[in-house]
C-alpha positions as CSV (number, residue, x, y, z in Angstrom):
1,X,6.3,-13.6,4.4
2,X,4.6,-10.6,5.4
3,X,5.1,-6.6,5.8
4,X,8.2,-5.2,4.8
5,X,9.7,-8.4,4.3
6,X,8.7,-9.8,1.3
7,X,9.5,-6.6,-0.3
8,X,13.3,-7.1,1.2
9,X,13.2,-10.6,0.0
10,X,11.7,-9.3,-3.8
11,X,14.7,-7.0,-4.2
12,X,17.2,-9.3,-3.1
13,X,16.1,-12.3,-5.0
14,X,15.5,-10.1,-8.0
15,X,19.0,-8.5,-8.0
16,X,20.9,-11.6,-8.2
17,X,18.6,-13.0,-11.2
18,X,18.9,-9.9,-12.6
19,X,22.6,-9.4,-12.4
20,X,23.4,-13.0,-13.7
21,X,21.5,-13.1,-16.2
22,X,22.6,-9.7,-17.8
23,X,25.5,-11.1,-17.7
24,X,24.8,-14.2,-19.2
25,X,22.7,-12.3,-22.2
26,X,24.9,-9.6,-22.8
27,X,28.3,-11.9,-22.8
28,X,26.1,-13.8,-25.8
29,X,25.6,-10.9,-27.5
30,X,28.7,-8.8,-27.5
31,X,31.2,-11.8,-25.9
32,X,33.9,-9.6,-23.8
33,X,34.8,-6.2,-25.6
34,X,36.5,-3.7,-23.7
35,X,33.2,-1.6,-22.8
36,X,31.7,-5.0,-21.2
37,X,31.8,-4.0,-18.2
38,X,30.0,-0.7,-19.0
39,X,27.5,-2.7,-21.2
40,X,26.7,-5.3,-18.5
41,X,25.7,-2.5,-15.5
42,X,23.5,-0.2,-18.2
43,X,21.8,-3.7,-18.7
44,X,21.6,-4.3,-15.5
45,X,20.5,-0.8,-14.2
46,X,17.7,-1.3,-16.4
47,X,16.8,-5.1,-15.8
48,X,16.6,-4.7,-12.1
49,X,13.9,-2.7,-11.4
50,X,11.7,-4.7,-14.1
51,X,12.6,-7.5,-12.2
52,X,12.1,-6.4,-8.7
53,X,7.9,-5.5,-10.4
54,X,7.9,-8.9,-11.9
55,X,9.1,-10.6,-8.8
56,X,6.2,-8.6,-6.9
57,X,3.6,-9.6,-9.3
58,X,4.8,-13.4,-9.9
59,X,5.1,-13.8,-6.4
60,X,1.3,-14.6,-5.5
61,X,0.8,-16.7,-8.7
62,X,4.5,-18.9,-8.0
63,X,3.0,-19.4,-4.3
64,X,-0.5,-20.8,-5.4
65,X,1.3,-22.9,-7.6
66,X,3.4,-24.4,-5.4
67,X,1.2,-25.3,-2.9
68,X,-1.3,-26.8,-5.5
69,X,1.7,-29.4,-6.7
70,X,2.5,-30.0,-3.3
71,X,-1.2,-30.8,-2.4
72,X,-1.3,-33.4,-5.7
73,X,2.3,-34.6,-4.5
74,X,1.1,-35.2,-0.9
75,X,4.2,-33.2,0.7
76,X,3.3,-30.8,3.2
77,X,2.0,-26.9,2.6
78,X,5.0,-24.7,2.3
């Protein structure tokens, strides 16, 4: 993926992770008080952009790493 892109692609991929799993985190901590839903989007407001740099940053290291397993599993490059 190149150019604008993979930048697209970060953000989208890193939304979704990021709004399931403050959902998922803060449903274990608080369960399903009244101010949930207020509690979930602050989470999330705050998770997303952290995730969106770690997606940016993981990115290169995930890619290498796939394409070494799939050279040891003799599939083809992705």
């Amino acid at each position: 993926m190149q150019g604008k892109a993979r930048y697209i692609f970060a953000a989208i991929q890193s939304g979704i992770m990021a709004f399931l799993m403050t959902a998922i985190v803060t449903a274990l901590n608080v369960g399903f008080p009244p101010d949930y839903l207020a509690r979930w989007l602050r989470a999330f407001v705050i998770a997303w952009p952290c995730a969106f740099g770690a997606a940016l940053v993981a990115r290169p290291f995930a890619q290498s790493g796939t394409e070494a397993i799939m050279r040891k599993l003799g599939g083809p490059k992705p």
